[in-house]
VOGU-3710 file (C-alpha; in Angstrom, 3 decimals, decimal comma):
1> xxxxxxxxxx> 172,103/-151,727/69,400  172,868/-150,606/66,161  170,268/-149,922/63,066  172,862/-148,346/60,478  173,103/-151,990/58,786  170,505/-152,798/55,696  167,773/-155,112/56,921  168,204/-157,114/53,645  171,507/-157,501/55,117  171,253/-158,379/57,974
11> xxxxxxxxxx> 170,760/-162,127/57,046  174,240/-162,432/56,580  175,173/-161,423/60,362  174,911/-165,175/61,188  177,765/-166,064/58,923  181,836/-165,270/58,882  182,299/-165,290/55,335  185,719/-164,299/54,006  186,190/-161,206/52,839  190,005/-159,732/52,887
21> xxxxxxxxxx> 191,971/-159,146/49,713  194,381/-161,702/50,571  191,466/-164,517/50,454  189,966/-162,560/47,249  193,407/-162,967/45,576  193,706/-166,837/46,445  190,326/-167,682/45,416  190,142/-166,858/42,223  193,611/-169,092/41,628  194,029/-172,342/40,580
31> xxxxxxxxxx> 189,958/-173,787/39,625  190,284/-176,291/36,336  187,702/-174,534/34,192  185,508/-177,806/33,628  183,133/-177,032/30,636  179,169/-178,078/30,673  178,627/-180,779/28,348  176,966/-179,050/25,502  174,131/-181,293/24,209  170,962/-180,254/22,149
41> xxxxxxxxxx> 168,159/-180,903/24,543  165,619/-183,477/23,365  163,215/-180,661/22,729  165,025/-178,225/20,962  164,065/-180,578/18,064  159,951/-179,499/18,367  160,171/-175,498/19,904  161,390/-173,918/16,921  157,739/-174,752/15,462  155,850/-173,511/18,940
51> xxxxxxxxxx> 158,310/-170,236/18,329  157,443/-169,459/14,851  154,172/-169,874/15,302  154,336/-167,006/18,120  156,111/-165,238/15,495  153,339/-165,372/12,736  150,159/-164,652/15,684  152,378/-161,476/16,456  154,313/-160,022/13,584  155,985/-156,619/13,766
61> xxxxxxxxxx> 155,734/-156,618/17,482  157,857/-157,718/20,272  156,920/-160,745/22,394  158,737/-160,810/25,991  158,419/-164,230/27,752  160,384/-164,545/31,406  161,280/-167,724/32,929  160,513/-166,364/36,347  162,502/-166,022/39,216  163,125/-167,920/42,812
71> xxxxxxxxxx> 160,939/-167,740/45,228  161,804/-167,292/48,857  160,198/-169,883/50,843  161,133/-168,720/54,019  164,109/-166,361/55,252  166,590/-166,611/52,967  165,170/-170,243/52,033  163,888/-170,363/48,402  162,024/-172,715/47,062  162,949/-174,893/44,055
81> xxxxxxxxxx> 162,765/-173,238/41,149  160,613/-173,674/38,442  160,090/-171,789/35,580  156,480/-170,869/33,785  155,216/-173,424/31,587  154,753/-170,949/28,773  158,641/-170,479/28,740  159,133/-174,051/29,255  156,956/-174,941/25,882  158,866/-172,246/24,152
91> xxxxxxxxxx> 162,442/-172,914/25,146  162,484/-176,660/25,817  164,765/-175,742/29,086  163,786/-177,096/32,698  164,693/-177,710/36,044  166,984/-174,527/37,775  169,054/-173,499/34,891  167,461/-170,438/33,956  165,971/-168,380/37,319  165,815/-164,726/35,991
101> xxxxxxxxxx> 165,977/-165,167/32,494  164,079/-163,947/29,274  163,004/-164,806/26,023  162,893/-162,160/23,781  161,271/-162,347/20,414  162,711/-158,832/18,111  160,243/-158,059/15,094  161,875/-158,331/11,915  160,964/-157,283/7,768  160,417/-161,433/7,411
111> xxxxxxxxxx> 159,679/-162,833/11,566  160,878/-162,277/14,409  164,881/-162,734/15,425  164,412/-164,730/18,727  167,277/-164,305/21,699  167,500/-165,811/24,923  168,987/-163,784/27,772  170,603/-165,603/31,325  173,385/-165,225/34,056  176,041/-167,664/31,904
121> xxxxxxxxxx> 178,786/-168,821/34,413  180,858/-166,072/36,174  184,160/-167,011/36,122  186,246/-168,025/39,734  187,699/-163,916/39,290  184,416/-162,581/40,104  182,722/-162,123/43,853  179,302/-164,345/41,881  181,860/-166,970/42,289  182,244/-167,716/45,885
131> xxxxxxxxxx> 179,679/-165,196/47,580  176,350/-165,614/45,542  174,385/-168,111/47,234  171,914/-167,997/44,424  173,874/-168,061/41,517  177,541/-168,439/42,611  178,987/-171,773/41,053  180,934/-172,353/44,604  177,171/-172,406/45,946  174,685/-173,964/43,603
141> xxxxxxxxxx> 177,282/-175,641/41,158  178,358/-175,080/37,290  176,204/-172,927/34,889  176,246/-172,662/31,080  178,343/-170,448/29,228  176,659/-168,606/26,282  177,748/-171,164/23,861  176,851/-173,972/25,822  173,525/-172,531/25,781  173,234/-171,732/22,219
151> xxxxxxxxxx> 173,857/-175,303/21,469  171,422/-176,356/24,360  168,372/-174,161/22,589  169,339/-173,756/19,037  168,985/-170,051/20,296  171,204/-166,817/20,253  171,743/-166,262/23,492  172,923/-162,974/25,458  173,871/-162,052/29,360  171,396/-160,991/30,729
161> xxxxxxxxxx> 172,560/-157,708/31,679  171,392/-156,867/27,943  168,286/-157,793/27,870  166,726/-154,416/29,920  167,619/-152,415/27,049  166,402/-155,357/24,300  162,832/-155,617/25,977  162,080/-151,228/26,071  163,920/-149,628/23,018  162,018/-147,809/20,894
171> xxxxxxxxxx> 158,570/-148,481/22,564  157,262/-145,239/21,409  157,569/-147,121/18,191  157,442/-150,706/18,689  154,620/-152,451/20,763  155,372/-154,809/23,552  153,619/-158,084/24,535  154,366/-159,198/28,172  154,051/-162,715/29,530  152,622/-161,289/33,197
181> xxxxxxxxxx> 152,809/-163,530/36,379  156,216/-164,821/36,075  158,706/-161,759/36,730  157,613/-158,474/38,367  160,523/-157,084/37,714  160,710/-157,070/34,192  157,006/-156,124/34,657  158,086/-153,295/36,638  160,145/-152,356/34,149  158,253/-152,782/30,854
191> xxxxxxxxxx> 155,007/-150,643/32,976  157,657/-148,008/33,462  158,742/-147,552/30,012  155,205/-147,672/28,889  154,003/-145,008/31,290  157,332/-142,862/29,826  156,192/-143,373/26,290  152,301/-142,320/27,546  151,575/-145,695/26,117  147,802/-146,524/26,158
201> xxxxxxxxxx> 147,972/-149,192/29,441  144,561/-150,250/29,229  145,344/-151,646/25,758  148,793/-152,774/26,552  147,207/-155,122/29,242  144,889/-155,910/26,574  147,719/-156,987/24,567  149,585/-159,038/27,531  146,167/-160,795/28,085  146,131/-162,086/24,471
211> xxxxxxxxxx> 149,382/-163,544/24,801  149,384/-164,991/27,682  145,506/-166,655/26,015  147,646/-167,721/23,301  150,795/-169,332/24,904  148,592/-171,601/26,958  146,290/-172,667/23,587  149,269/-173,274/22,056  149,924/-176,428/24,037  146,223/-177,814/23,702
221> xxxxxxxxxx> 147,454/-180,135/20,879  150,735/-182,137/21,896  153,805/-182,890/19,621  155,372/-185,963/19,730  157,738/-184,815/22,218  155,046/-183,820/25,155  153,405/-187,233/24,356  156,552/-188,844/24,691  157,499/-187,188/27,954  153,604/-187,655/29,549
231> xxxxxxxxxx> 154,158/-191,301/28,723  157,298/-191,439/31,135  155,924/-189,223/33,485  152,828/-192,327/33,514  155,103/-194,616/33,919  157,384/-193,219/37,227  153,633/-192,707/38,176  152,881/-196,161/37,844  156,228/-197,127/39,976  154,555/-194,875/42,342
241> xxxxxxxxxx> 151,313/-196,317/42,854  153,182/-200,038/43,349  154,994/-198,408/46,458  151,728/-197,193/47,829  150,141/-200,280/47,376  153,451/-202,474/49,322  153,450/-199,509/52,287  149,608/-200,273/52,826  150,772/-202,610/55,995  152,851/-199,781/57,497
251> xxxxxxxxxx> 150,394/-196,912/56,812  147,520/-198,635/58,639  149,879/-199,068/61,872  150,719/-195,517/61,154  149,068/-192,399/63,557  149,517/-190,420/60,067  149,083/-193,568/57,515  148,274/-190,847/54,739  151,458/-189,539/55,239  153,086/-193,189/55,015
261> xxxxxxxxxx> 151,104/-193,411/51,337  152,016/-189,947/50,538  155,655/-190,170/51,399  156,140/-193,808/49,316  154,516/-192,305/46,432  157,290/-189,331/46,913  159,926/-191,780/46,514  159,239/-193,335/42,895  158,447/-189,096/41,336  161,125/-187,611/43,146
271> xxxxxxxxxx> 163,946/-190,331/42,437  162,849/-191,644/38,952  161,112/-188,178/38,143  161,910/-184,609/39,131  158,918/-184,592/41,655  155,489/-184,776/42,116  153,357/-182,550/39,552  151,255/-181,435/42,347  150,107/-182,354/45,838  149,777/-185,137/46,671
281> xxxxxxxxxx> 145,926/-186,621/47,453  146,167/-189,574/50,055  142,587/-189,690/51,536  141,398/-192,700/53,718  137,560/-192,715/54,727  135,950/-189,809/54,984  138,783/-187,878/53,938  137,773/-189,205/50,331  134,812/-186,792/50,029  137,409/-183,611/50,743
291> xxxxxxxxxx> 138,294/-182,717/46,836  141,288/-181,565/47,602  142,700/-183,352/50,640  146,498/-182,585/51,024  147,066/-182,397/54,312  147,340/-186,393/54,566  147,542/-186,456/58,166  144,335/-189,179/58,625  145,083/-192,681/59,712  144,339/-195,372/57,217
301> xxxxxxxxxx> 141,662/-197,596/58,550  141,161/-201,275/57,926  137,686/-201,379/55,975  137,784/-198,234/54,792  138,747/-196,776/50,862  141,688/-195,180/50,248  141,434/-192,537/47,344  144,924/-191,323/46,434  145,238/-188,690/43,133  148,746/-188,348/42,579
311> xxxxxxxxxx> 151,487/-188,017/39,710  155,229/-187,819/39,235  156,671/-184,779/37,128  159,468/-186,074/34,808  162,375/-184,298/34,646  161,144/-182,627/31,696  158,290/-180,780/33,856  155,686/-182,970/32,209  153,280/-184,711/34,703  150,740/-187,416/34,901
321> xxxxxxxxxx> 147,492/-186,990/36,818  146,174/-190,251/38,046  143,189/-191,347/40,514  143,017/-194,909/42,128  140,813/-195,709/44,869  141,748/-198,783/46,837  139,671/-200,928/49,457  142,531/-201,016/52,436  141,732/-204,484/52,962  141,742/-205,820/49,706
331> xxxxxxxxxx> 137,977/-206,136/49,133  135,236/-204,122/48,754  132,260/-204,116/50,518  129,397/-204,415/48,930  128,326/-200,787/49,584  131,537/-199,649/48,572  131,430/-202,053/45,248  127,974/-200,195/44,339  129,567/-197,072/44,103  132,845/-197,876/42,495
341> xxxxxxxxxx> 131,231/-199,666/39,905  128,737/-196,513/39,554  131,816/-194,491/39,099  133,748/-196,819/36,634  130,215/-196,967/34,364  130,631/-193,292/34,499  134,817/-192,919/33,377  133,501/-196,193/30,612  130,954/-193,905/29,084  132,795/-190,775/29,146
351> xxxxxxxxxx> 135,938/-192,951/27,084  133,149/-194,418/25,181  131,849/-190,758/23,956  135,231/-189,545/23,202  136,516/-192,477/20,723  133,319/-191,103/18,919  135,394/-188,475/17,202  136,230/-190,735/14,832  132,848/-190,638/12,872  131,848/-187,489/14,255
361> xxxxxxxxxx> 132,491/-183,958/15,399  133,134/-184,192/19,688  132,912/-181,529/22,181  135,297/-181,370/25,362  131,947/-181,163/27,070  130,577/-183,876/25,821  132,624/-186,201/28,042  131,482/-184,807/31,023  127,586/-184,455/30,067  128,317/-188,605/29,285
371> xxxxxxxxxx> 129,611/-189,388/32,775  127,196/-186,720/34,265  123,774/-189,387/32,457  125,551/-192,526/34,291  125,865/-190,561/37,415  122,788/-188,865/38,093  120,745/-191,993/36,856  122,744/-194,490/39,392  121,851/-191,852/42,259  117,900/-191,773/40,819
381> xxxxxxxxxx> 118,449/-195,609/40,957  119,802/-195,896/44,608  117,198/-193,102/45,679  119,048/-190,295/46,824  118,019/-187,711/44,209  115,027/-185,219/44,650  113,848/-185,600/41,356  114,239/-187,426/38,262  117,598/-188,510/36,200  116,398/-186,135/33,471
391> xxxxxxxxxx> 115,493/-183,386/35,854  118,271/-183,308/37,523  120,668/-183,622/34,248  118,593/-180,216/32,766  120,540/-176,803/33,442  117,676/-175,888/35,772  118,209/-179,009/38,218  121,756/-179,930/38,665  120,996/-181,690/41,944  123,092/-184,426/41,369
401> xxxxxxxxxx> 125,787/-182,271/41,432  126,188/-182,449/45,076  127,624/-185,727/45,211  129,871/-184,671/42,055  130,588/-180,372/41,693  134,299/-180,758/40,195  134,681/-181,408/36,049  135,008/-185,045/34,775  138,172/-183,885/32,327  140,890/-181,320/32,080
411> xxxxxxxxxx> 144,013/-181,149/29,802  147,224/-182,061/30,875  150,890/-181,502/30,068  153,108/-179,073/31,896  150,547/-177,780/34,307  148,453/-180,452/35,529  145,333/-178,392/34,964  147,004/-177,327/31,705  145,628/-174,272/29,023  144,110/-172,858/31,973
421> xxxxxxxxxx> 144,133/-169,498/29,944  142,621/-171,119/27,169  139,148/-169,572/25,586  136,106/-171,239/26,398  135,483/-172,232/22,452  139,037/-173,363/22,152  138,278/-175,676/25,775  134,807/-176,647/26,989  133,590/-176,423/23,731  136,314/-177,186/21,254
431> xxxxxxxxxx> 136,295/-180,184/19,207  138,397/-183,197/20,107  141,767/-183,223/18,099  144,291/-185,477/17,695  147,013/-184,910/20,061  145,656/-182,985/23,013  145,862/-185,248/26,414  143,561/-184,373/29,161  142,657/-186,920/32,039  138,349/-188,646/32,216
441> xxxxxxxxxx> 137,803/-188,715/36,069  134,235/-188,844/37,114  133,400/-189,444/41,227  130,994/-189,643/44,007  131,237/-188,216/47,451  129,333/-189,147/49,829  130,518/-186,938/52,752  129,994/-188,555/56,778  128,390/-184,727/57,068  126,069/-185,373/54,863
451> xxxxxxxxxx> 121,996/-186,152/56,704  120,393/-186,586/52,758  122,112/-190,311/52,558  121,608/-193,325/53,977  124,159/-194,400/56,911  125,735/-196,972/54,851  127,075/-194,900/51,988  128,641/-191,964/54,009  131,725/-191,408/54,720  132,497/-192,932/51,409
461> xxxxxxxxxx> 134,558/-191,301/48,331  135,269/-192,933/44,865  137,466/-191,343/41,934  138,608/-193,361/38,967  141,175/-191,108/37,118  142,929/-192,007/33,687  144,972/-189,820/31,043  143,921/-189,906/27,643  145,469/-189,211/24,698  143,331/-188,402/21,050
471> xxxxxxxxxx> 144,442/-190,171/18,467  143,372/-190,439/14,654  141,544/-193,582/14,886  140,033/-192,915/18,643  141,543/-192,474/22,070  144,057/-194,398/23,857  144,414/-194,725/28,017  148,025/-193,973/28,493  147,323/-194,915/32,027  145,722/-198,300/30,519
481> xxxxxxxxxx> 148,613/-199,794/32,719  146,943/-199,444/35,534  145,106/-201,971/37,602  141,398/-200,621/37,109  138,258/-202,626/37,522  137,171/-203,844/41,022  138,404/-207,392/40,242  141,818/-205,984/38,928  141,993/-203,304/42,027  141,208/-206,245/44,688
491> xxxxxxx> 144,017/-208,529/42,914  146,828/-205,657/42,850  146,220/-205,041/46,844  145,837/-208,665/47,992  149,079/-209,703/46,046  151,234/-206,459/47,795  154,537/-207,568/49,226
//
C-alpha cells in the first residue's frame, strides 16, 4: 500500500488518461479554432445603469463582486453552476460561463473603471485543453475569448490570473468592499491582505455588510428587462402546471404520485427554461399542511387536494413562484370548497389593498395585515379560534397564526425569495413602487396532527399563489393566466387529456 500519492489526487487513479509527449505533441495539432458567436446579451442593454449606480453609493473605493465558484456535489461530481444573483444583476451573464470569476469596480477622479476578470478559452497547446475536467474545452466545451466577452458585457475584460493583484493593491490606501458568500477564496485572500495592512476588520465587515444590503435593494424595483424575463419564466411555468394537470391519471396509480407531478412539472422548466427556480412543492393530503414539502414521495389520493408551489427558472436565472391547489378528482368537496374559497377571499383582499397605491401611500405589510382580517375572521366564523377576529389580529393574540405562520408576500426576481438582504424600511415597510414584483399567497393548514379542529377539516392544506407586478395605475397578476377560482380550477382538471 502506498500513501506517497496526494489524496486530492487520488481521484484520478480510476482513469488512464494520456500523458506521454508523443500524445501531448499530437493533441495540440490540427483543432479548427471555431470562434464563439459574439452577441451583446439582451441585458447588457439595462446593467450599465445597476453598475453606475454601485459606482455613485461607493465612490473612491473599490467594490469586488465574485461570480462564485462550482460546487462539488459529491466526489469529484459538481453541481451545476450558478452564479450569485448580485453578480448576475450586475453583469447580465448566466448559466456556466463564468465559475471563478470577478467583477471588479477600480475608483477613479470621475467613477469607477469597471473590469471583468475570467478563464477565456485556453488554446488546444495548453494541458486546460484536454486534461481540465472543469474548464478544459475537450471536457465542458468552447469558452469565450476576451473579446468575445467584451462584446458579450460591454465590459473590459481581463484573465483572470490578473485580477489577485487588481482586488489588494494599495489597500493600505484604498478601501475594499467584498461581496461575501460567493468565493472564499478571494475572501481568503482580500482577509489576508487586510490583516497585512492592520486594516480595521471589524469595520471592513462593516463595509462588506453594506454592500452586500445594497446589491440585493438594488433589485427591489425591476427594469424592463427583469419584467420581461419574469414574464417568460410565468409562462414555461404555466406549460408546467398543464403537464401536471394531464399526469394526474398516472400519479394517482403511482406508489410516489408526487414524484409523477414533480417530475412532469420538471419537464416544461428544464426543457423550455433552464430549470426549476427552486424545489419543487408537490403535496397531496396531508402533505399540504408541511410548508415546505419537497420530498414528494406521498401517493396522490383520489379525494384528496393536491397543493403544488412550483416555478421554472428561464434561462436568464429569472423565476416564477406560483401556488395552485387542485381537488385530484376534479371537484371539491364541500369542506374543501369552504376553505379554498376562505383562502381566495384572502389573496382577493390582499390584491385589492395593493392596487390602492394608486390614491395612496402602501406598505409591503399592508398586504399581509389585509389577507391576515379575511383569515382570522373566516376561522372566528367556522369556530376554531380561541378568541375574537380582532383579538386574535392584535400583536398580543396572533392565534390565528397557527393555521397560517409563513408571510402572505415576498419579492421575486433572481432569487425566488429575492432582496433577502434588504432593510426592513426598504421591505416590510417600504412603500409600494412601480416595478418591484413580489408574489400575494395567503393559506390555511389544517394539519391531520392537529386535536384543536374538527375531523372534517384536517388533513387539509390550501395555498393560492400569484406574482404581481406594481404598475403606475395599480397592479397587474402576471400569473392572471392561470386557472384560479374554484369553478375555473374544477374546469382545468376535469378537461385534462
Amino acid at each position: 500500500m502506498t500513501t506517497d500519492q496526494a489524496l486530492d489526487d487520488r481521484v484520478n487513479n480510476r482513469s488512464r488518461r494520456p500523458n506521454s509527449k508523443a500524445f501531448r505533441d499530437f493533441v495540440a495539432q490540427g483543432w479548427e479554432r471555431t470562434p464563439v458567436p459574439a452577441e451583446a446579451l439582451e441585458a447588457s442593454r439595462f446593467t450599465p445603469a445597476r453598475r453606475e449606480a454601485v459606482s455613485k453609493a461607493f465612490p473612491g473605493e473599490r467594490v469586488v463582486v465574485p461570480a462564485g465558484s462550482l460546487k462539488v456535489r459529491s466526489n469529484d461530481t459538481d453541481y451545476p453552476f450558478r452564479p450569485h444573483s448580485a453578480f448576475i444583476h450586475l453583469t447580465g451573464l448566466h448559466a456556466d460561463l463564468e465559475p471563478d470569476s470577478v467583477l471588479v469596480f477600480e475608483p477613479t477622479e470621475d467613477g469607477h473603471d469597471v473590469t471583468f476578470y475570467f478563464s477565456p478559452r485556453a488554446g488546444a497547446d495548453t494541458e486546460e485543453f484536454f486534461s481540465d475536467a472543469r474548464y478544459g474545452e475537450y471536457w465542458v466545451g468552447k469558452r469565450p475569448e476576451l473579446e468575445t466577452m467584451e462584446t458579450m458585457t460591454g465590459m473590459a475584460c481581463r484573465p483572470i490570473s490578473e485580477a489577485g493583484d487588481s482586488i489588494t493593491k494599495d489597500l493600505g490606501s484604498t478601501s475594499v468592499r467584498l461581496l461575501r458568500g460567493a468565493d472564499s477564496s478571494i475572501e481568503a485572500q482580500v482577509d489576508s491582505a487586510r490583516q497585512a495592512v492592520q486594516a480595521d476588520l471589524e469595520a471592513s465587515q462593516a463595509g462588506d455588510d453594506e454592500l452586500a444590503q445594497f446589491l440585493s435593494e438594488l433589485r427591489l424595483i425591476k427594469d424592463d428587462y427583469e419584467i420581461g424575463e419574469v414574464r417568460r419564466a410565468i409562462a414555461i411555468t404555466r406549460e408546467g402546471f398543464d403537464h401536471i394537470i394531464d399526469s394526474l391519471d398516472e400519479a394517482v396509480g403511482h406508489h410516489r404520485g408526487e414524484r409523477v407531478i414533480e417530475t412532469a412539472f420538471w419537464k416544461a422548466a428544464r426543457t423550455e427554461g433552464n430549470n426549476v427556480g427552486y424545489e419543487t412543492i408537490a403535496a397531496s393530503g396531508n402533505n399540504a399542511c408541511t410548508l415546505h414539502w419537497t420530498k414528494n414521495t406521498g401517493k396522490v389520493n383520489p379525494g384528496d387536494l393536491l397543493l403544488v408551489d412550483a416555478g421554472a427558472e428561464a434561462d436568464s436565472l429569472y423565476t416564477a413562484d406560483i401556488t395552485r391547489t387542485i381537488p385530484i378528482s376534479g371537484t371539491f368537496s364541500d369542506v374543501q370548497a369552504r376553505i379554498y374559497d376562505a383562502v381566495l377571499e384572502a389573496a382577493d383582499a390582499a390584491f385589492a389593498v395593493a392596487g390602492e397605491h394608486v390614491n395612496r401611500p402602501v406598505k409591503f405589510a399592508e398586504i399581509h395585515d389585509a389577507a391576515m382580517h379575511v383569515i382570522a375572521h373566516r376561522l372566528e366564523e367556522w369556530g376554531l379560534l380561541p378568541v375574537s377576529a380582532e383579538e386574535a389580529l392584535s400583536p398580543e393574540g396572533q392565534q390565528h397564526r397557527r393555521w397560517m405562520v409563513h408571510g402572505t408576500s415576498h419579492h421575486l426576481g433572481l432569487d425566488v425569495h429575492d432582496c433577502a438582504q434588504a432593510r426592513a424600511d426598504m421591505y416590510l415597510s417600504a412603500d409600494l413602487k412601480p416595478g418591484m414584483i413580489f408574489t400575494i399567497e395567503p393559506g390555511l393548514y389544517f394539519k391531520e396532527e392537529d386535536l384543536l379542529l374538527p375531523e372534517e377539516y384536517r388533513g387539509i392544506g390550501v395555498r393560492i399563489e400569484d406574482d404581481i407586478l406594481v404598475t403606475e395605475d395599480g397592479v397587474e397578476n402576471l400569473s392572471a393566466g392561470f386557472p384560479r377560482t374554484r369553478e375555473e380550477i374544477e374546469a382545468w382538471v376535469q378537461g385534462r387529456s
